[in-house]
Residue frames as a rotation matrix with the C-alpha (Angstrom) as fourth column:
UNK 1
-0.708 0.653 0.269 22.28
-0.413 -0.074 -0.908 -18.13
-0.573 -0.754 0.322 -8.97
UNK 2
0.240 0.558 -0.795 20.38
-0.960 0.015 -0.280 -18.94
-0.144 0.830 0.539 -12.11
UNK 3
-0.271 0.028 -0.962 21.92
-0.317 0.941 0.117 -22.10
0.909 0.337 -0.246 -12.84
UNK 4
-0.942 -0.058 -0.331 21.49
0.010 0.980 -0.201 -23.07
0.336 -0.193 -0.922 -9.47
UNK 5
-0.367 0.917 0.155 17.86
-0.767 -0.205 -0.608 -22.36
-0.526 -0.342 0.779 -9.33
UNK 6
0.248 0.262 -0.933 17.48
-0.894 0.433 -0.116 -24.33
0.374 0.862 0.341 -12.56
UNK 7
-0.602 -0.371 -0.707 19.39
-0.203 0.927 -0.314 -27.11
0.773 -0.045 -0.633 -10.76
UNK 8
-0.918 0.262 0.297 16.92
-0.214 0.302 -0.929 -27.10
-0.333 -0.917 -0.221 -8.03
UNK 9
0.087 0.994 -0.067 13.84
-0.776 0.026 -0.630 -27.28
-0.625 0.107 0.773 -10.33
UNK 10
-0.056 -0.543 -0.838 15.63
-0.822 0.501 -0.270 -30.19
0.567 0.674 -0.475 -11.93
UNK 11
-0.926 0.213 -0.311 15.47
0.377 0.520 -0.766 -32.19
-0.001 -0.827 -0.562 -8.47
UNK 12
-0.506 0.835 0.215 12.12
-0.382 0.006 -0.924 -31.01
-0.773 -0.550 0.316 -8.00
UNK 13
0.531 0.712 -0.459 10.88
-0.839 0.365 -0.403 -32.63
-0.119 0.599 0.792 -11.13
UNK 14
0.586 -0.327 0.742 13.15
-0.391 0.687 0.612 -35.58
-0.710 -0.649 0.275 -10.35
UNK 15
0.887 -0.396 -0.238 15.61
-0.303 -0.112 -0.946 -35.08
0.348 0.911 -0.219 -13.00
UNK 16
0.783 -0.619 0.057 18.64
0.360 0.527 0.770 -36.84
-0.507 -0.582 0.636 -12.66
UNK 17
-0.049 -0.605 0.795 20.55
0.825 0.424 0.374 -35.57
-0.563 0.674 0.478 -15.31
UNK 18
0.094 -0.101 -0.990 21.18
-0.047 -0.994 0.097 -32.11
-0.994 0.037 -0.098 -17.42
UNK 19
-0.883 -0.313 0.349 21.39
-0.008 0.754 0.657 -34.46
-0.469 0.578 -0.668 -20.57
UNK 20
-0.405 0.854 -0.327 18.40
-0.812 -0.500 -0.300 -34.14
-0.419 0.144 0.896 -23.10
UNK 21
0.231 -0.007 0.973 16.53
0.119 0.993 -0.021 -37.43
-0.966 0.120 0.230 -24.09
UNK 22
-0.602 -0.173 0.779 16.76
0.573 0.586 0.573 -38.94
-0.556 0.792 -0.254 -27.28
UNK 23
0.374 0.773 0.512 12.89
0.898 -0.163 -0.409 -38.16
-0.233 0.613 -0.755 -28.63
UNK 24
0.339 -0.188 -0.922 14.00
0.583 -0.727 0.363 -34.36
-0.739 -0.660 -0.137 -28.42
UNK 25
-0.554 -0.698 -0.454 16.66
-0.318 -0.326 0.890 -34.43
-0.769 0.638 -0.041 -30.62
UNK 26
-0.722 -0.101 0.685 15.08
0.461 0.667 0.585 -36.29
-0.516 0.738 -0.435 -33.01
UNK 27
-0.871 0.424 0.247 11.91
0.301 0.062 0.952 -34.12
0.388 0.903 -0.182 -32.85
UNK 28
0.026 0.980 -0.195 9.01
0.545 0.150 0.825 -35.10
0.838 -0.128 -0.530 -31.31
UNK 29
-0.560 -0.281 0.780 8.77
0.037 -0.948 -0.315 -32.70
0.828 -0.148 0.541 -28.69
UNK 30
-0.057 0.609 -0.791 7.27
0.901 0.372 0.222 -33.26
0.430 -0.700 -0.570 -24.86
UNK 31
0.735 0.602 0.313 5.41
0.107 -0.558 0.823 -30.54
0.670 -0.571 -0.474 -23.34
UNK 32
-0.521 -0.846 0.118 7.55
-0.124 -0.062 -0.990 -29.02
0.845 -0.530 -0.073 -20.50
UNK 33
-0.242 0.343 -0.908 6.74
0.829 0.559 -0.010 -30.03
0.504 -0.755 -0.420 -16.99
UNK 34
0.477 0.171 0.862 5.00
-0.207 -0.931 0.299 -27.21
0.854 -0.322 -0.409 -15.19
UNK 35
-0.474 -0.685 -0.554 7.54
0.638 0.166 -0.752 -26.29
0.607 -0.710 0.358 -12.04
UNK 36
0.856 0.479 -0.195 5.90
0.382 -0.332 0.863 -25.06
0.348 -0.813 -0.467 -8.69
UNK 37
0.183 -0.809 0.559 7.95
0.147 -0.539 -0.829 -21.90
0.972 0.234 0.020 -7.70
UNK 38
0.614 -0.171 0.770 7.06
-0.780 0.015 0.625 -22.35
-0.118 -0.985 -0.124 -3.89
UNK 39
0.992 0.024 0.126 8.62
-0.073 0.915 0.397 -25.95
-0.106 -0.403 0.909 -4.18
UNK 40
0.339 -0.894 0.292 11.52
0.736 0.058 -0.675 -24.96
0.587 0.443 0.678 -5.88
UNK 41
0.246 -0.087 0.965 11.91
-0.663 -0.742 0.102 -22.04
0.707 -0.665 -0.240 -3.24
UNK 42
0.590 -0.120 0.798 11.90
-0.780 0.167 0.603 -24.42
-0.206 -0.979 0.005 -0.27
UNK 43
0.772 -0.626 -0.108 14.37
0.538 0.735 -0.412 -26.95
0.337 0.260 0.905 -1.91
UNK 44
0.064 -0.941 0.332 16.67
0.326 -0.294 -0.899 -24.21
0.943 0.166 0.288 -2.27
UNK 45
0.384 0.186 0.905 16.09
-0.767 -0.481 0.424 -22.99
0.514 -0.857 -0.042 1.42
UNK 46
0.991 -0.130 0.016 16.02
0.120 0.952 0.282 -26.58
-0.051 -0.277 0.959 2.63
UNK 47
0.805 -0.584 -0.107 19.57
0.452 0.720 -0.527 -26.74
0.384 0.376 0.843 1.05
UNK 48
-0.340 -0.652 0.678 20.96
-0.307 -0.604 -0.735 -23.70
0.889 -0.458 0.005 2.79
UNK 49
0.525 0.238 0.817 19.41
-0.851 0.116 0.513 -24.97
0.027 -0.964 0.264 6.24
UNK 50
0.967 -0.252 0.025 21.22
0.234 0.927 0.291 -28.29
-0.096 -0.276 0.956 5.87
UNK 51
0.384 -0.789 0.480 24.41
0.225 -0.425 -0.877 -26.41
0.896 0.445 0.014 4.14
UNK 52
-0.319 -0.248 0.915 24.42
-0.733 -0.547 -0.405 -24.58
0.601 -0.799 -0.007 7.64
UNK 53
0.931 0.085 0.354 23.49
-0.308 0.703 0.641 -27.47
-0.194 -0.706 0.681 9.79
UNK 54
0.818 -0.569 0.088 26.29
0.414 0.474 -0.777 -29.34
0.400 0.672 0.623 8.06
UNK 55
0.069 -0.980 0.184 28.92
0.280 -0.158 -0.947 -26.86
0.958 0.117 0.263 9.03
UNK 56
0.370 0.445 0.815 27.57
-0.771 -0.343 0.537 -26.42
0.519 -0.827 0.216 12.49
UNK 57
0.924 0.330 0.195 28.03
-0.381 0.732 0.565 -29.58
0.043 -0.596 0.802 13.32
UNK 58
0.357 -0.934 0.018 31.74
0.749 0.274 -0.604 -29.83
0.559 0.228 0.797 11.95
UNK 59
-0.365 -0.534 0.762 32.87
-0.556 -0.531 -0.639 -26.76
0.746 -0.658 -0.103 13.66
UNK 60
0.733 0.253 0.632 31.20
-0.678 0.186 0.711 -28.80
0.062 -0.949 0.308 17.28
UNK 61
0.949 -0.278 0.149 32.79
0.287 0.957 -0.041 -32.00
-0.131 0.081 0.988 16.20
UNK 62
0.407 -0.766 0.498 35.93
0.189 -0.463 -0.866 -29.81
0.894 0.446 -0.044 15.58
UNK 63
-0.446 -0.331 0.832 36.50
-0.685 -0.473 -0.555 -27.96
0.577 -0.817 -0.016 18.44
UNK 64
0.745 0.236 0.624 35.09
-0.636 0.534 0.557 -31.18
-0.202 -0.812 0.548 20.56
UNK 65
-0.109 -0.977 0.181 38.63
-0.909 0.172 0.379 -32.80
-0.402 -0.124 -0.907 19.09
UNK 66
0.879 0.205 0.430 37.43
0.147 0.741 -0.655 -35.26
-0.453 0.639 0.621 16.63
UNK 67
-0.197 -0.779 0.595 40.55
0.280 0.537 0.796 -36.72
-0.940 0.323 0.113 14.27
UNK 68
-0.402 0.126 0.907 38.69
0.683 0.701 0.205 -36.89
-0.610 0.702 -0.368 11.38
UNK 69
0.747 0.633 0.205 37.72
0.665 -0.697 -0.270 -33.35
-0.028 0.338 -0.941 10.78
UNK 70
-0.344 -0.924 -0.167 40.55
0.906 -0.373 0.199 -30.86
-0.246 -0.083 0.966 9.79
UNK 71
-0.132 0.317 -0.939 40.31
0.259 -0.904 -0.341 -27.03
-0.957 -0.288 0.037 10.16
UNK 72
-0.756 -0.040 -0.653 40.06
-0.575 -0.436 0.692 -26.43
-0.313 0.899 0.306 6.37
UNK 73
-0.637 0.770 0.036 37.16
0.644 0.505 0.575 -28.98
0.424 0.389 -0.818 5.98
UNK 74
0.072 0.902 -0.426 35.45
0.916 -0.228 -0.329 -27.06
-0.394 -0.366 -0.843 8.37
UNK 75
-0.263 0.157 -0.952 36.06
-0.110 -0.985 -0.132 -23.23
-0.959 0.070 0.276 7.32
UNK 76
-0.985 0.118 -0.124 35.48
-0.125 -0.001 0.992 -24.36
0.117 0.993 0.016 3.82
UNK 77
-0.009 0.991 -0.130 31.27
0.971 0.040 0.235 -25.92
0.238 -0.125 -0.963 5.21
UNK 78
-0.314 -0.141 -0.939 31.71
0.660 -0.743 -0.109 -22.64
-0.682 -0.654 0.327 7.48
UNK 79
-0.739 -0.469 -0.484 32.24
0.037 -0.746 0.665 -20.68
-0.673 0.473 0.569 4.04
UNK 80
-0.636 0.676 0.372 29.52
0.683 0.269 0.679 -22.27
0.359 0.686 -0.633 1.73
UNK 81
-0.031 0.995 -0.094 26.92
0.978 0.050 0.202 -22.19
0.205 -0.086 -0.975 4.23
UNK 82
-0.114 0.425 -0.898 27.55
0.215 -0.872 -0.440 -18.26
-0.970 -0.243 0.008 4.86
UNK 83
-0.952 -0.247 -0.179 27.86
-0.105 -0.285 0.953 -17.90
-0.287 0.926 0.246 0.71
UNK 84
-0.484 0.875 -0.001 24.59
0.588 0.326 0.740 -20.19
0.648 0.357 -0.673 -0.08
UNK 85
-0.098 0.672 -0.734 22.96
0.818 -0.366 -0.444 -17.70
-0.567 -0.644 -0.513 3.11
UNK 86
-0.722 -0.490 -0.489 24.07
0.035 -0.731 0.681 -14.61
-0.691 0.475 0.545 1.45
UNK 87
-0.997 0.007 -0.082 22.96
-0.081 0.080 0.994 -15.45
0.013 0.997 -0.079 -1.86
UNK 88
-0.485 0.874 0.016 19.32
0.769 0.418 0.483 -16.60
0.416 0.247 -0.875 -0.85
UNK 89
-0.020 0.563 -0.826 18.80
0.536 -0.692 -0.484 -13.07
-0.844 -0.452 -0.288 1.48
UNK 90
-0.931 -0.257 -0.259 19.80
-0.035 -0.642 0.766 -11.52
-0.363 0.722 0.589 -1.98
UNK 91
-0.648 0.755 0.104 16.90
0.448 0.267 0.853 -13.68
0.616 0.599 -0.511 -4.13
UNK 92
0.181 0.820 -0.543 14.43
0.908 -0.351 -0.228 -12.27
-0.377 -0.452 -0.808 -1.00
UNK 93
-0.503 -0.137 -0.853 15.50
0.067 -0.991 0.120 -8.80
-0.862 0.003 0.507 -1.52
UNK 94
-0.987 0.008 -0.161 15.21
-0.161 -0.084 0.983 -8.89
-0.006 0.996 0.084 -5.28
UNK 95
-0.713 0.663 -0.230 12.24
0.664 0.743 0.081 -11.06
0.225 -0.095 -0.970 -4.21
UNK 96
-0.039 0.416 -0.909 10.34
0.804 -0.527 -0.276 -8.19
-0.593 -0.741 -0.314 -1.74
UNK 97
-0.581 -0.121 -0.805 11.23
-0.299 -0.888 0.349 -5.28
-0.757 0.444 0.480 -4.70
UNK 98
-0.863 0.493 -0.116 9.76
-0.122 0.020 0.992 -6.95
0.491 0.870 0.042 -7.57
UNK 99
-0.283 0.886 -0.366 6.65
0.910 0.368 0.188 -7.28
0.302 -0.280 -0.911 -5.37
UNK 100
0.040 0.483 -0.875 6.46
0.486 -0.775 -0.405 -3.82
-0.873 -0.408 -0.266 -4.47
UNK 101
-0.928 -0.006 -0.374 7.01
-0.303 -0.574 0.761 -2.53
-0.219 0.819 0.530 -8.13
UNK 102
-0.684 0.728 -0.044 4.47
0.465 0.482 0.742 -5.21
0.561 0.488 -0.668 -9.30
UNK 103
0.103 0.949 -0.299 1.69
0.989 -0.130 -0.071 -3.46
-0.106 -0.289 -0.952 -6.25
UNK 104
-0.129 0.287 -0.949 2.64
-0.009 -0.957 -0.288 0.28
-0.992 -0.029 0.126 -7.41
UNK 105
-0.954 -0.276 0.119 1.64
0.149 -0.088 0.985 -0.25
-0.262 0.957 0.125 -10.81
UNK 106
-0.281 0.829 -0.484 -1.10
-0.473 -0.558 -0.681 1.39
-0.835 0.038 0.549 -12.16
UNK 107
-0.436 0.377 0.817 -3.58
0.769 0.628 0.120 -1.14
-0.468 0.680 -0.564 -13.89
């Protein structure tokens, strides 16, 4: 889940690549890029709505008797998009507790 958050704040700062530059190594050191945690939230959302669009449409295009779509392509989209759903009601949960610890603390 971690890595792929990281890989989604990678696309939101239009990183292409997981690969550190040159200057880096050598040294000279660049400020990290500051990452917006709403944007990097609705990427990863985005990608489970399309994940599940995606296999929606193969299971229509399936069962409407398309050639080109075989029952293991689809239960495999079928399978992501309930995995990548899963996984993101988890990050709310986690999400919805660390906000109620963080408003019963006594300042």
């Amino acid at each position: 889940m971690v890595a792929q958050l990281k890989a989604a704040a990678a696309r939101a700062q239009g990183a292409q690549s997981d690969v550190a530059p040159i200057d880096s190594i050598t040294g000279s050191e660049k400020p990290a890029a500051r990452v917006d945690f709403a944007s990097v939230l609705k990427n990863s959302l985005d990608e489970v709505n399309s994940s599940q669009d995606k296999a929606s449409k193969m299971s229509q295009s399936f069962s409407m008797g398309d050639d080109n779509i075989n029952l293991s392509d689809v239960m495999i989209a079928m399978q992501k998009a309930s995995i990548s759903f899963q996984t993101s009601v988890q990050v709310r949960n986690k999400l919805v507790s660390a906000y109620r610890d963080i408003m019963t603390m006594q300042v």
